[in-house]
Structure formats: C-alpha cells, structure tokens
N, C-alpha and C positions, 0 to 999 in steps of 0.2 A: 398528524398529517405530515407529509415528508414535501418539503419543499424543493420545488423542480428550480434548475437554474437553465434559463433558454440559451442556447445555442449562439445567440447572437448577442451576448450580455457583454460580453469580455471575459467573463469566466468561465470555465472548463464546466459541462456539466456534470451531473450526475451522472453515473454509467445507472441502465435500467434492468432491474430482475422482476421476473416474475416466477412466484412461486406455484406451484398447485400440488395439491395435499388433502387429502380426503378430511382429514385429522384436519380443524380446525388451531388444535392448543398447538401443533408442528407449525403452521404456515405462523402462528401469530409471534411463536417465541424468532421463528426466522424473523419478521416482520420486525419486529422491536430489535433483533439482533442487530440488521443493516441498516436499521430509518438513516443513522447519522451518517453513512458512507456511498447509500447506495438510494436511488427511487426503487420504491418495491411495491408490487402489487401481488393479491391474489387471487385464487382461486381455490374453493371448496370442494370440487369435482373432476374430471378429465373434462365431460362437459362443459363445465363454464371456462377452464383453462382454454379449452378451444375455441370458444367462444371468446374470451379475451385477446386472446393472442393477434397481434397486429404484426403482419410481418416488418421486416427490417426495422422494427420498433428496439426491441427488448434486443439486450447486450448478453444477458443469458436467461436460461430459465432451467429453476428447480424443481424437478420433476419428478413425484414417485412415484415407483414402478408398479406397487400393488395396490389398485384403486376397485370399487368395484363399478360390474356395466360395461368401462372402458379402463384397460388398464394403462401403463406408462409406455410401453412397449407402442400401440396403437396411435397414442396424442405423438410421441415420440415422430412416427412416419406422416402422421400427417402435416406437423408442423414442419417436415423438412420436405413437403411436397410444396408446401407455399414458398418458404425460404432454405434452401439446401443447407447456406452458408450458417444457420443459427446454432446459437453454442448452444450445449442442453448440456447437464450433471444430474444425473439421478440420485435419489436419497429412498433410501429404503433399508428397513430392516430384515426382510425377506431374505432368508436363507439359501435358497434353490434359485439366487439370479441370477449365478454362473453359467449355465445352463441355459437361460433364454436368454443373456446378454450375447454368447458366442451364437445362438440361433439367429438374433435380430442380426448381427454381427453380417453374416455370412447372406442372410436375406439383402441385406444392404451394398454387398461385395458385389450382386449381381445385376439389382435394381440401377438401371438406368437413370433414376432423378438422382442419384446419389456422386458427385466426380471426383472425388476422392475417399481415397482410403477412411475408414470410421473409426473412431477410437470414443469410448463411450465413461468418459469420466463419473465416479462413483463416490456418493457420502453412507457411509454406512449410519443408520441409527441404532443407539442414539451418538450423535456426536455434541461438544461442545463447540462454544463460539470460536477458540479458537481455531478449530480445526474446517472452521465451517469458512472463516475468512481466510485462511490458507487455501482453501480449495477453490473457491473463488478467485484469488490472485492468482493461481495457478492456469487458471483457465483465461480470463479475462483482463489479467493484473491490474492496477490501483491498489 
C-alpha cells in the first residue's frame, strides 16, 4: 500500500497517478513501478477509471487507448469535460493511434471545453521503467 503524505504535514506530497488498463498484469507492473515515487491508483476498465476519477485530484493519468466497451479516446473527453486542466499520457500498443490521435486531436481544436491548444503525450508498449518515469517527468516532473 503506498503511503499518502497530507498536504499539511510539512512535507511535499506525493504527486497522484491514476492508471487504467484493461490488462490487469500492465496497471500492476505500473503500480509497483511508482508505489515508491508516486500515489497510484487503478483501474481495470474505462468504466471504473471513470468511475474513479475525482477531478482536480490526480496529477496525471495513464490511460490506454484500446480498451473494450469504452475506449481511451472516450474516458480521455470525458475526463477533460469534468477537468479541462487534467494531464493525461496514453500508453498503448495499438498500431493505427496515429490516425485517431490527429482525429481526437482536431475534435478537440474545435470543441469548446477544451482552451487550449492539445498535445497528447504517448507511452508506447511495451516500455520499460525507465522510460515510463522519464515520461512522466516529462509531463509532470519530480
């Protein structure tokens, strides 16, 4: 269990991720990757990820794009209907994302909840840890 540091402690907390990953053995190798850096939570589904999702909570969220039911694409707009501001990086191994990243891309250029320009930061799988906490500093930094 990852221990949270409150806000009000004197100490810096943890930044929070949330992952969601249909793939269970992905979310948990994430899971174990960051306990020691990061609060991390997840989800099994798009559903329970949106179910989870508390806005202005989570400092980012790992998100893959080919889920089935709902895919990444889907939690992606809803979650930034609650909170515009939320960082998100997709992780997938899905070949053909290029193609619906510039579609969402471009959906989002026109979509009114959206006020700024979209840039949609990408993990490709498989990655390892290190490249999984470089992309996270990169986004979020610590």
């Amino acid at each position: 269990m990852t221990e949270y540091v409150h806000p009000n402690s004197g100490s810096a907390r943890k930044k929070r991720i949330l992952v969601v990953d249909d793939e269970r053995d992905i979310t948990e190798s994430i899971k174990s990757a960051l306990k020691d850096r990061y609060w991390v939570d997840t989800a099994g589904s798009a559903l329970d990820g949106l179910r989870s999702y508390k806005p202005h909570f989570y400092d980012l969220i790992l998100l893959d794009f080919r889920m089935p039911n709902i895919d990444g694409a889907e939690v992606y707009q809803e979650i930034k209907k609650m909170d515009p501001k939320q960082q998100v990086c997709f992780i997938t191994a899905y070949e053909g994302l290029d193609n619906r990243m510039t579609n969402l891309q471009l959906r989002n250029t026109v979509n009114s909840v959206f006020h700024e320009d979209v840039i949609f930061p990408l993990l490709k799988k498989p990655f390892d840890t290190a490249a999984l906490l470089a992309k996270i500093a990169s986004i979020i930094g610590q």
